[in-house]
ChimeraX commands (.cxc) that place a marker at each C-alpha (Angstrom):
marker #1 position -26.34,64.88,160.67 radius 0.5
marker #1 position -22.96,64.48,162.24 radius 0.5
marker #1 position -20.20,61.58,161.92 radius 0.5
marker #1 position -17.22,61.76,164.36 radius 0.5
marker #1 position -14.30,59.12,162.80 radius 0.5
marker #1 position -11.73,58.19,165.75 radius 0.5
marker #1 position -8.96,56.24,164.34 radius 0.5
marker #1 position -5.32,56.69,164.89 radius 0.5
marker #1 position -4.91,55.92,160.95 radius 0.5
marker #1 position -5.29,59.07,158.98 radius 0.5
marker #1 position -5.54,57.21,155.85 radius 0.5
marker #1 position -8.60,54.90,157.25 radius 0.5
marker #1 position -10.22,57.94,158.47 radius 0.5
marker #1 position -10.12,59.93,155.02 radius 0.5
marker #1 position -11.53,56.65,153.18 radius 0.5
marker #1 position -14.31,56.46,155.20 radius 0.5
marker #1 position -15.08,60.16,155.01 radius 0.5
marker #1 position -14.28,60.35,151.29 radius 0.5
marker #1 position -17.45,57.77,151.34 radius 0.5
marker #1 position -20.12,59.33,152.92 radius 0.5
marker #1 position -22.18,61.32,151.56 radius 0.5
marker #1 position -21.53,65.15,151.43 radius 0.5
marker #1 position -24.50,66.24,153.23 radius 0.5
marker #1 position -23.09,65.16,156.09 radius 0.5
marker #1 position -20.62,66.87,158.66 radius 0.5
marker #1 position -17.32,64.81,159.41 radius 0.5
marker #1 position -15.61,65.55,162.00 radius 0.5
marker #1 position -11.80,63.75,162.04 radius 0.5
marker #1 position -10.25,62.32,165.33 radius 0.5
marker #1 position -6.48,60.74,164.90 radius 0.5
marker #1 position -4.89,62.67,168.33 radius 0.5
marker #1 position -6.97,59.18,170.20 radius 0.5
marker #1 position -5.32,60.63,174.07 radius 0.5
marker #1 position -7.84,63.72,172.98 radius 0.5
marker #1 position -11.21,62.52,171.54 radius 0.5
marker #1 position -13.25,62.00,174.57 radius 0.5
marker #1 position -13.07,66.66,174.57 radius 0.5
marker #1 position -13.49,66.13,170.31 radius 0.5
marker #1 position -16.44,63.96,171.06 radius 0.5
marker #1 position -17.69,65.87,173.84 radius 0.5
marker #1 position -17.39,69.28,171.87 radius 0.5
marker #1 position -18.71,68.31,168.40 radius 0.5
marker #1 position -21.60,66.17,169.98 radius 0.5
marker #1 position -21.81,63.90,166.88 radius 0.5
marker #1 position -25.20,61.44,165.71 radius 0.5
marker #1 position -23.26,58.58,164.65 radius 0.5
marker #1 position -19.32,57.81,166.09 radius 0.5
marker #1 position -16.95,55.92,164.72 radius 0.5
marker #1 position -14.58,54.50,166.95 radius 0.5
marker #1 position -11.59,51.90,167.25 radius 0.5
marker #1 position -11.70,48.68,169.85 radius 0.5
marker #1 position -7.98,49.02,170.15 radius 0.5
marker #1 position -6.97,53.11,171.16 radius 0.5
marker #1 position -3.66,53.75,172.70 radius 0.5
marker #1 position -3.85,54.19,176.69 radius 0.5
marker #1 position -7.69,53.08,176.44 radius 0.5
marker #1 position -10.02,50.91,174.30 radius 0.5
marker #1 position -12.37,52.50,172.40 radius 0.5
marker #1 position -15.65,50.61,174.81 radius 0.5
marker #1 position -14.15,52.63,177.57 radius 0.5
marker #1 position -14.41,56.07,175.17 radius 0.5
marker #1 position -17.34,55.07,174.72 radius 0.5
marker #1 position -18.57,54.42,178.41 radius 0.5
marker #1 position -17.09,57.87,178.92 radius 0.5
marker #1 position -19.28,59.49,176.45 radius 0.5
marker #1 position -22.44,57.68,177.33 radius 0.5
marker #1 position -21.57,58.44,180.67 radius 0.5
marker #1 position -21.79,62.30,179.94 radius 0.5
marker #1 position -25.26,62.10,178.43 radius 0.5
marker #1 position -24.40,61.83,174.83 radius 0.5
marker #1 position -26.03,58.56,172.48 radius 0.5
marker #1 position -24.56,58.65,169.43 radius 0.5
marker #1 position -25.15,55.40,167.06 radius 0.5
marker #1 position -22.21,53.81,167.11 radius 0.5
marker #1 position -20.12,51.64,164.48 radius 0.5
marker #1 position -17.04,49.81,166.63 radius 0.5
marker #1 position -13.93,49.11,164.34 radius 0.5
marker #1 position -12.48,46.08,165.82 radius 0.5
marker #1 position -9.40,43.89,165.62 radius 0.5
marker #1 position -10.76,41.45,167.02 radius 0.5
marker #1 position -14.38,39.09,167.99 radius 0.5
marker #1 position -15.69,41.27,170.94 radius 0.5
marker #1 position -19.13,41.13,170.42 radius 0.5
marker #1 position -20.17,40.06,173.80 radius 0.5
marker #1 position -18.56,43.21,175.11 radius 0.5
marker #1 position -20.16,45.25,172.74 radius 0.5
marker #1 position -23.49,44.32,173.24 radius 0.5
marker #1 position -23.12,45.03,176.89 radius 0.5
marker #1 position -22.47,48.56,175.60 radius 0.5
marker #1 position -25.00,48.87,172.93 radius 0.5
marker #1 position -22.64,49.11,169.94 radius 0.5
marker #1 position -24.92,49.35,166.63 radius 0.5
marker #1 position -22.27,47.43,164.58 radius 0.5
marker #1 position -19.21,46.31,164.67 radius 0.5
marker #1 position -17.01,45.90,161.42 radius 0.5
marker #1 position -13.77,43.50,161.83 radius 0.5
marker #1 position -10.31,45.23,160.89 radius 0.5
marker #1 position -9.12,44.81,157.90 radius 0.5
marker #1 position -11.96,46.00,155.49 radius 0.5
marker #1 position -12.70,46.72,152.29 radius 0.5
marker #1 position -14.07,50.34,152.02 radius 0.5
marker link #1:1,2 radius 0.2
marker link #1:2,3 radius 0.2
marker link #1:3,4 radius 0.2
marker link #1:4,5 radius 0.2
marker link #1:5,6 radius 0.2
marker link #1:6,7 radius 0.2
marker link #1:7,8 radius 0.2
marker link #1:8,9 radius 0.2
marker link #1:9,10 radius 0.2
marker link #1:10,11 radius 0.2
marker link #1:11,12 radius 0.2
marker link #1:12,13 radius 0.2
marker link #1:13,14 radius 0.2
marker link #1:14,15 radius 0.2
marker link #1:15,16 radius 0.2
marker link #1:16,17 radius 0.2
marker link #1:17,18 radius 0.2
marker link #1:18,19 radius 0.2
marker link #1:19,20 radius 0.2
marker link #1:20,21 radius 0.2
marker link #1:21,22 radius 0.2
marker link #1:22,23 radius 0.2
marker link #1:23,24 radius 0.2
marker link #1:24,25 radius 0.2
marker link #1:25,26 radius 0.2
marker link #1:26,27 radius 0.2
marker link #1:27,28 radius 0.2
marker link #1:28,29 radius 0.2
marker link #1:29,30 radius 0.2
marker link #1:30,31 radius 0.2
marker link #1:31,32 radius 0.2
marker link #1:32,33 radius 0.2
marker link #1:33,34 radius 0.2
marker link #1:34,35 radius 0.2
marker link #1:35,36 radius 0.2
marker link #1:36,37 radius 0.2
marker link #1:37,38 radius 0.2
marker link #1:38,39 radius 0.2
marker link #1:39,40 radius 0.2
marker link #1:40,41 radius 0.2
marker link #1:41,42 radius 0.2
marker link #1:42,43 radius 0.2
marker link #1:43,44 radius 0.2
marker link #1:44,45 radius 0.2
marker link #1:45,46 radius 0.2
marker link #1:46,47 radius 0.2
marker link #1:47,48 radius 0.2
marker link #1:48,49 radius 0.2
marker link #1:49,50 radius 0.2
marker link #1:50,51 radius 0.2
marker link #1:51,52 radius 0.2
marker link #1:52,53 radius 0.2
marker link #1:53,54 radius 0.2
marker link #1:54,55 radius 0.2
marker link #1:55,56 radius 0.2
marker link #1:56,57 radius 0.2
marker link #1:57,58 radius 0.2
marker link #1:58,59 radius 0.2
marker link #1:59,60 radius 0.2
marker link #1:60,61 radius 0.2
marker link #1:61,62 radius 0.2
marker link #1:62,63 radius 0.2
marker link #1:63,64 radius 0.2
marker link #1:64,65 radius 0.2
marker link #1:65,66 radius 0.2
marker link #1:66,67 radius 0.2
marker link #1:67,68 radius 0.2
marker link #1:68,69 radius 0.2
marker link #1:69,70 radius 0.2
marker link #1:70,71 radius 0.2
marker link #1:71,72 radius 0.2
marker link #1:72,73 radius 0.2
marker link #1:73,74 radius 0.2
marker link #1:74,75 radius 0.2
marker link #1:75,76 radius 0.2
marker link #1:76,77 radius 0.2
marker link #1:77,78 radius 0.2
marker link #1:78,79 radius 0.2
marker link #1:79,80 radius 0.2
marker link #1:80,81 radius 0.2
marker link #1:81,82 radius 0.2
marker link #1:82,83 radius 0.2
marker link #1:83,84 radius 0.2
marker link #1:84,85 radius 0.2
marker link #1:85,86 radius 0.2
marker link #1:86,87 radius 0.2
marker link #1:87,88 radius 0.2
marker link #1:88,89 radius 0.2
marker link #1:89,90 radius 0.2
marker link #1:90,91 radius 0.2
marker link #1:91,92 radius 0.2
marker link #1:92,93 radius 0.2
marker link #1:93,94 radius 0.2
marker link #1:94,95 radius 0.2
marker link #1:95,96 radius 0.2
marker link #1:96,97 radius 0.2
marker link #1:97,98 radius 0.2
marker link #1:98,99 radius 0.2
marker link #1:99,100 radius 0.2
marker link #1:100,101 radius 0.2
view
């Protein structure tokens, strides 16, 4: 199974790798003006994406992506309450910003 993390934070992106479990490939995003062709390329199960991206949101990566053919599960990092949004989109969950790991 495949995880794509897109999160400008490098740190973030690490903790949540360093938690799943090993038998799974992670694929790491932090250049957020090129994950749309990361996404695209590495065609990942589950995707891990920021609300907040810079130039974009991360519901209009998303759109993109579902709009090429690919349906990951996806787990929205958010800043802040956008769950009506989300839904719209068919987010799987959404975890508010800042978390424990």
């Amino acid at each position: 199974m495949k995880v794509q993390i897109v999160d400008m934070s490098e740190e973030f992106c690490n903790s949540l790798k360093a938690l799943l479990p090993g038998t799974l490939t992670v694929n790491i995003c932090t250049d957020c003006q090129n994950a749309f062709s990361h996404i695209i390329n590495f065609k990942p199960d589950i995707l891990v994406i920021p609300s907040h991206l810079p130039g974009n949101d991360g519901l209009y990566l998303l759109q993109a992506v579902r709009s090429f053919g690919l349906r990951p599960a996806v787990l929205l990092v958010a800043l802040l309450n956008i769950e009506e949004r989300a839904s719209e989109l068919k987010v799987d969950d959404i975890v508010l910003r800042p978390c424990k790991m």
